[in-house]
C-alpha positions in Angstrom: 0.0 0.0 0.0 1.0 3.2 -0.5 1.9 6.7 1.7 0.5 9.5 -0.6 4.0 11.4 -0.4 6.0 9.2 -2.0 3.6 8.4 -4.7 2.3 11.4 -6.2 2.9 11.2 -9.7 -0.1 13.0 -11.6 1.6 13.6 -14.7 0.7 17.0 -16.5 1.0 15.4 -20.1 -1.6 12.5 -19.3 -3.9 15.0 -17.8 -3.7 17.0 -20.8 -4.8 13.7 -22.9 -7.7 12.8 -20.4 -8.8 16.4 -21.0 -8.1 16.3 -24.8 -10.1 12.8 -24.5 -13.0 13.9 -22.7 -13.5 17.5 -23.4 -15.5 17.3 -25.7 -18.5 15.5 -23.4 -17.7 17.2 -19.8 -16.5 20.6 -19.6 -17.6 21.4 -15.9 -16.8 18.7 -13.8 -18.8 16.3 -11.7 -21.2 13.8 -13.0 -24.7 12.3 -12.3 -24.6 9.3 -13.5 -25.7 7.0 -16.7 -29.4 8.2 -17.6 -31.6 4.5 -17.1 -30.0 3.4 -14.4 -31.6 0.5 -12.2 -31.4 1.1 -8.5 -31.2 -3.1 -7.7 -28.3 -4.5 -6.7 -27.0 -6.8 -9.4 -24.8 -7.5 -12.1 -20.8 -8.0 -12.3 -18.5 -4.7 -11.1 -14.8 -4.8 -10.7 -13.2 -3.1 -7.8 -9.9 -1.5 -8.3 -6.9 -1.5 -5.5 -3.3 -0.3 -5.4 -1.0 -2.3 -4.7 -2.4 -4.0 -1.9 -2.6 -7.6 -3.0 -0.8 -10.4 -2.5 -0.1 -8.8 1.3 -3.5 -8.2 1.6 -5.6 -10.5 -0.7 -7.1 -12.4 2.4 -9.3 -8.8 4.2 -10.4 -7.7 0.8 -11.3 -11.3 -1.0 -13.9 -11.7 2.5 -15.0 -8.1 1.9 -16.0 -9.3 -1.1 -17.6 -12.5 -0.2 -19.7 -10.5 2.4 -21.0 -8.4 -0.2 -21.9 -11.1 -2.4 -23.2 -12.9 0.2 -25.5 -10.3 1.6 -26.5 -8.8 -2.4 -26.5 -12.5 -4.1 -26.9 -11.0 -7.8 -24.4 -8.9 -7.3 -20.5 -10.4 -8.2 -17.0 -8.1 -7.8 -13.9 -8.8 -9.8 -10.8 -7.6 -7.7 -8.2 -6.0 -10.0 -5.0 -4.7 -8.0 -2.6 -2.5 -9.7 1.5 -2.1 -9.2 2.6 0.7 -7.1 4.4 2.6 -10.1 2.6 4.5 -12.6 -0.7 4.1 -10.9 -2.5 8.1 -11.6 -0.9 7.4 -15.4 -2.9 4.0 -15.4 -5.7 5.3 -13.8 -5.6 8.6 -16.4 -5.3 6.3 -19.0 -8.1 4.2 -18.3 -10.7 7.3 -18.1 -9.3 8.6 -21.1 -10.2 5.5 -23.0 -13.4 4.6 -21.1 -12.0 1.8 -18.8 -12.2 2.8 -16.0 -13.0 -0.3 -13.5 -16.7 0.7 -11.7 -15.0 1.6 -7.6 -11.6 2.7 -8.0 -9.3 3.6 -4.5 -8.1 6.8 -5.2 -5.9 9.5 -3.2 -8.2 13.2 -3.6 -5.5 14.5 -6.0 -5.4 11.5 -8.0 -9.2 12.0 -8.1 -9.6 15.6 -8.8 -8.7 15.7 -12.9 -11.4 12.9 -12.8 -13.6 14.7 -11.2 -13.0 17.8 -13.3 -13.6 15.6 -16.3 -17.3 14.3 -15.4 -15.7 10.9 -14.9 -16.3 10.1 -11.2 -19.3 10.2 -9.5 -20.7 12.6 -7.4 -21.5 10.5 -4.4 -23.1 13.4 -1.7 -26.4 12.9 -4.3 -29.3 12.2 -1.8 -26.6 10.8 1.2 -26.0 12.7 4.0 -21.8 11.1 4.4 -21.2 13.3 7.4 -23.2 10.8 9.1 -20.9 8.0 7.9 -17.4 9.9 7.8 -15.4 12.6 9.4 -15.6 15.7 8.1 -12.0 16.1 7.1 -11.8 12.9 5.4 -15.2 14.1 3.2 -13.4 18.1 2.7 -10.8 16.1 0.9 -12.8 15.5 -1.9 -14.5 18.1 -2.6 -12.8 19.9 -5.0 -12.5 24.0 -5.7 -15.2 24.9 -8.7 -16.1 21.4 -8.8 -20.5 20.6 -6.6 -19.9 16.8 -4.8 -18.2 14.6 -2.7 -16.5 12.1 -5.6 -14.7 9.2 -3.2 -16.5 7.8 0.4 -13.6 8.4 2.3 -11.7 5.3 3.1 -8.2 5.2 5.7 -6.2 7.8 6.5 -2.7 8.4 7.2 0.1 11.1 8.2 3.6 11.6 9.4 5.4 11.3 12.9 9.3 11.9 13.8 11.2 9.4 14.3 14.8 10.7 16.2 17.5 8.8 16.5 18.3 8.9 20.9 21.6 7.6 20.5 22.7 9.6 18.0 20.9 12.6 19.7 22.6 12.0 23.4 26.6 11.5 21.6 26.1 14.7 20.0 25.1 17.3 23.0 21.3 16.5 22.2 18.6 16.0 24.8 16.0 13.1 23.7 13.4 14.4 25.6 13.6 18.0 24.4 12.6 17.3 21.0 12.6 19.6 18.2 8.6 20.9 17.7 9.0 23.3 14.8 11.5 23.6 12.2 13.2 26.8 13.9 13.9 24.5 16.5 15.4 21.7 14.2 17.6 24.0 12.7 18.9 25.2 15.7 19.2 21.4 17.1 20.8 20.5 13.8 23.5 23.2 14.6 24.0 21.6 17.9 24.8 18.4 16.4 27.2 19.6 13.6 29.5 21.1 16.1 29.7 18.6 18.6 29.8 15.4 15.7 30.9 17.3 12.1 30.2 13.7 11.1 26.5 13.6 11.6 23.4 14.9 10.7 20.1 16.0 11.9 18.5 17.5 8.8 18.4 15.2 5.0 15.4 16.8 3.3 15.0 19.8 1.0 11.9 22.0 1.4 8.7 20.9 -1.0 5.8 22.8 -1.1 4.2 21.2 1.8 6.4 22.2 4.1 5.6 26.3 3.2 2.1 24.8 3.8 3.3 23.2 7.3 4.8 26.7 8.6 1.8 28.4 7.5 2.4 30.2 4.1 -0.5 30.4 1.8 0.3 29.0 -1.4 -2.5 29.2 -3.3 -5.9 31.9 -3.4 -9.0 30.9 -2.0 -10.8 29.8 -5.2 -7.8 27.8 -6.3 -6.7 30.2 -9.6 -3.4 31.2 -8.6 -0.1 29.9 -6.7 0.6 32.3 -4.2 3.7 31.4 -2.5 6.4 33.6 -3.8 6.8 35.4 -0.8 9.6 36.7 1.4 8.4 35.0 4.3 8.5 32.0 2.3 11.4 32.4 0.9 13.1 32.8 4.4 11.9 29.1 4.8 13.8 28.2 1.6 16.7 30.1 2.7 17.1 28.4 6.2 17.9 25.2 4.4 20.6 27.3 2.2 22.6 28.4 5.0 21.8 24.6 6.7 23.7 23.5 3.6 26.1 25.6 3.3 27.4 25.3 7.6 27.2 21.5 6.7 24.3 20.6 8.5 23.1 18.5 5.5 24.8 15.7 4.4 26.5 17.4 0.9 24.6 13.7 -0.7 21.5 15.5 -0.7 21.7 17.1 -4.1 22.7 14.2 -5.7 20.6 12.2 -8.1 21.3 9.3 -6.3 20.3 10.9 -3.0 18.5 8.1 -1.2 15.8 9.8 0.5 15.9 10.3 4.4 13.7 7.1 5.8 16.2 5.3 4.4 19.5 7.5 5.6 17.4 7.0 8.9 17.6 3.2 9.0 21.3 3.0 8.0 21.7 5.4 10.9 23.7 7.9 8.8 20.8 10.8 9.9 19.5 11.0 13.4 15.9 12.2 11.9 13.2 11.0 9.8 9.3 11.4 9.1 7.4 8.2 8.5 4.0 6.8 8.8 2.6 4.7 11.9 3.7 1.4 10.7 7.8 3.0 10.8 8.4 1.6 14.2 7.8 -1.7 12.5 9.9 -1.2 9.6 12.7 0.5 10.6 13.4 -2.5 13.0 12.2 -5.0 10.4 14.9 -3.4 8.1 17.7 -3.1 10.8 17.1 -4.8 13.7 20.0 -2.6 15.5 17.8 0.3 15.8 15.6 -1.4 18.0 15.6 0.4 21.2 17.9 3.2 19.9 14.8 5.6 18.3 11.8 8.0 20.2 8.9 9.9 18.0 7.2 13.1 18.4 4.6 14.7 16.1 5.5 16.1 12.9 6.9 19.6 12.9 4.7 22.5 12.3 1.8 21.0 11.0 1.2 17.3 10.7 0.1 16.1 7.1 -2.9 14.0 6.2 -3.0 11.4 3.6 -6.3 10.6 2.6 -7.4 7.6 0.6 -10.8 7.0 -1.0 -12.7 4.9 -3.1 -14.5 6.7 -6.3 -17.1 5.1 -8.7 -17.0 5.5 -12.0 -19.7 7.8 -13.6 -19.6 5.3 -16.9 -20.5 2.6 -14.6 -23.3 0.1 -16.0 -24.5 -1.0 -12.4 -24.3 2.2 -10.7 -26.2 1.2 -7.8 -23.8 -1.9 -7.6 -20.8 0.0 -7.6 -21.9 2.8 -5.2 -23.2 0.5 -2.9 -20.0 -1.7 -2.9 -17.7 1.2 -2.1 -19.6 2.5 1.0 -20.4 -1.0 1.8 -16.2 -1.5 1.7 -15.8 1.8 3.4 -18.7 0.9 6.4 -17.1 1.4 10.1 -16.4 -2.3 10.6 -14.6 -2.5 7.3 -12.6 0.3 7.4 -11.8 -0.3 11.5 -11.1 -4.3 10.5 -8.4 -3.1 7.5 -6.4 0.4 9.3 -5.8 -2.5 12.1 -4.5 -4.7 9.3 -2.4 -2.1 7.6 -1.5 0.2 10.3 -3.6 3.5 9.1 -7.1 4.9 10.6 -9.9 4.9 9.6 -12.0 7.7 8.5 -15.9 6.5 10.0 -17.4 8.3 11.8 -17.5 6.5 15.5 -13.8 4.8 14.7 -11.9 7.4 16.8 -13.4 5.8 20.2 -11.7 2.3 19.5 -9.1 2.2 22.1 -6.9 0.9 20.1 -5.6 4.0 18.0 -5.8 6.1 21.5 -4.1 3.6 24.4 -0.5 2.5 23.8 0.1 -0.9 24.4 3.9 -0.8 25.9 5.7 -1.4 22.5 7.4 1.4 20.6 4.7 0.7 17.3 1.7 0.9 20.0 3.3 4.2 20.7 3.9 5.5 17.0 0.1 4.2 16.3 -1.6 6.8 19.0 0.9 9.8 18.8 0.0 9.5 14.8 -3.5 9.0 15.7 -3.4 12.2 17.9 -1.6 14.2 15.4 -4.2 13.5 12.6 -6.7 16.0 14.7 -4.9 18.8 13.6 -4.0 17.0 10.2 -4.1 19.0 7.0 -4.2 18.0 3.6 -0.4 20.4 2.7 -0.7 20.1 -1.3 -3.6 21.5 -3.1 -5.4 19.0 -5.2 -4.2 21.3 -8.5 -0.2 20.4 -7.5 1.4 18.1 -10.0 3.8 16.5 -10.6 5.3 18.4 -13.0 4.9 21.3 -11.1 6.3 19.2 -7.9 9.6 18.6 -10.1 10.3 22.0 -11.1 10.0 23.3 -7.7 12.3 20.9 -6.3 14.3 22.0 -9.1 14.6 25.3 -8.0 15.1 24.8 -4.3 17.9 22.7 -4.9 19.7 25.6 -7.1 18.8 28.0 -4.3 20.3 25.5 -1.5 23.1 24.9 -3.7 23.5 28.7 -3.7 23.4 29.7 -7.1 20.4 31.7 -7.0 18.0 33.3 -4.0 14.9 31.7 -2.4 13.1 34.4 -3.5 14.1 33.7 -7.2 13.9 30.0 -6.8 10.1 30.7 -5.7 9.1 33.3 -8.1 10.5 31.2 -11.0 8.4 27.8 -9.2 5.1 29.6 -9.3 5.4 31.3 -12.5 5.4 27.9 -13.9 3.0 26.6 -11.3 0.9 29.1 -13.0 1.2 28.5 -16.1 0.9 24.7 -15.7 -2.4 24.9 -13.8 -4.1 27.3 -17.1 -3.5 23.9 -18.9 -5.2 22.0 -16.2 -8.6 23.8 -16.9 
């Protein structure tokens, strides 16, 4: 299964050909639905998953069999998709009419679907803020677009993880944890001139983390980047002079840079970000950590990852398919599978389970609630209109500017010019 951050990969181009594709039948987004439709329950829908099978073939094949069993005409094929190139798939399959009838589906995944009449509009005659939180339901509704277009499935978001032996060699208290980025930087100071050899800090800036320290980066009705501004650009130029006093590991502007989770687990950084379930794989991956790592909450603001399951507008049993997905995404489902896959779940009710609130003595027990906490002040960082191609020239541009070759400022201005320009071609 997948964390949202290190699967985003909406590609510009294959939006452009959905659009191209479909432009010519839905210009304003949303969609109610085939005209004819029969309300019963019946007839054969395929359900759509990312990569969540073979590891977790056994919950969803029973899910299944309940549904069947409870709606005997009814039948759903399970079709599970690789991890890579999944939003180009998925583009791909609305732009030729393919798209399977439920379909799990990030919000920014399903927001150019949305804009394109393909998904359904699911708040039609259903009040879901009876069924869901609220924030799980905000992420799919989309600026410009009326509807809800996924029923809200698990959710997920980011803790610390420190490194306390690490921290206490290098002049570093483990129970005075950093809380904000100010105070990271200042930490990661401390570290660098007690152990030149270490590091605290091994990840540029994206545009999340303006959204974490509170920079608006977009206007209200979603027509403009906004983040080009000095305040922001002080943000962008903390890392700079964090690079350039060496409290970065010089590897980080490399194209083979490995990404921090991982410099985390081969204990060459004291700090990462990871989801719930990195007690468990941190250890899994090197057993040498265990005992040697703490968590707090993500700095600033934490982020939420939501995932959802959409229906297909095209769909020939409508009825089947809508009633599948919320069905899937019922309480005891969703409770049964974020206890399976280490997420939480996004019913309404959920939260009072004990077992996302009480910590059960081990370190993951403890990783599970202080995420779980963290997710009430949660926030969806990247608007639903950020890209990836968008996502890759800003990340070009902040590594020039923590390289040193041009100014934060500049590195912004030039990010959201094209931002700009990029999100024109999304309408």
């Amino acid at each position: 299964m997948h964390q949202k951050k290190t699967t985003k990969k909406l590609m510009a181009g294959a939006a452009l050909l959905l659009s191209a594709a479909l432009g010519m039948t839905a210009c304003s987004g949303g969609s109610q639905g085939s005209d004819q439709q029969s309300d019963a329950i019946e007839g054969e829908i395929t359900l759509q998953t990312w990569s969540l099978t073979p590891k977790f073939s056994d919950y969803l094949n029973k899910v299944i069999a309940d549904f069947e069993k409870a709606n005997p005409k009814a039948k759903v094929k399970l079709l599970d998709q690789p991890g890579d190139g999944y939003s180009e798939k998925v583009l791909s399959q609305a732009a030729s009419n393919s798209l399977p009838d439920v379909v799990n589906l990030p919000n920014d995944f399903a927001y150019p679907l949305a804009q394109q009449g393909v998904l359904q509009d699911l708040s039609q005659g259903d009040d879901l803020s009876q069924s869901y939180v609220q924030g799980a339901l905000d992420a799919y509704k989309f600026p410009g677009i009326d509807g809800t277009y996924a029923y809200p499935w698990y959710l997920q978001t980011d803790v610390n993880y420190w490194n306390t032996d690490q921290l206490s060699q290098c002049g570093l208290d483990p129970a005075k944890l950093p809380s904000s980025r100010d105070e990271l930087f200042t930490q990661a100071k401390t570290m660098h001139d007690k152990c030149p050899d270490k590091f605290l800090i091994s990840t540029l800036p994206g545009l999340n983390a303006l959204t974490a320290t509170g920079q608006k980066v977009i206007n209200d009705d979603g027509t403009q980047f906004t983040f080009a501004t000095d305040d922001a650009a002080k943000v962008i130029d903390k890392y700079r002079d964090a690079y350039k006093a060496g409290y970065m590991p010089p590897s980080i502007l490399n194209n083979n840079y490995q990404g921090n989770a991982k410099l985390f687990t081969q204990q060459k950084v004291a700090w990462t970000t990871a989801g719930s379930s990195g007690a468990l794989d941190f250890v899994r991956d090197n057993p040498s950590l265990k005992g040697k790592f703490t968590e707090n909450k993500a700095l600033d603001t934490p982020p939420l990852y939501p995932q959802g399951l959409s229906v297909s507008a095209k769909s020939k049993h409508l009825a089947t398919a809508k009633a599948f997905a919320k069905f899937m995404t019922n309480a005891e489902n969703q409770n049964a599978f974020a206890k399976l896959t280490n997420t939480f779940p996004s019913s309404t009710g959920s939260s009072e389970d004990p077992f996302y609130s009480k910590e059960d003595g081990t370190e993951a027990g403890k990783a599970r609630v202080l995420a779980f906490n963290s997710l009430k002040e949660g926030k969806v960082l990247n608007p639903v209109q950020w890209n990836s191609a968008m996502d890759d020239y800003f990340k070009q541009q902040v590594a020039l500017a923590v390289k040193g070759d041009i100014s934060g400022k500049e590195a912004l201005q030039k990010a959201q010019d094209k931002a700009n320009q990029l999100l024109k071609q999304q309408k």
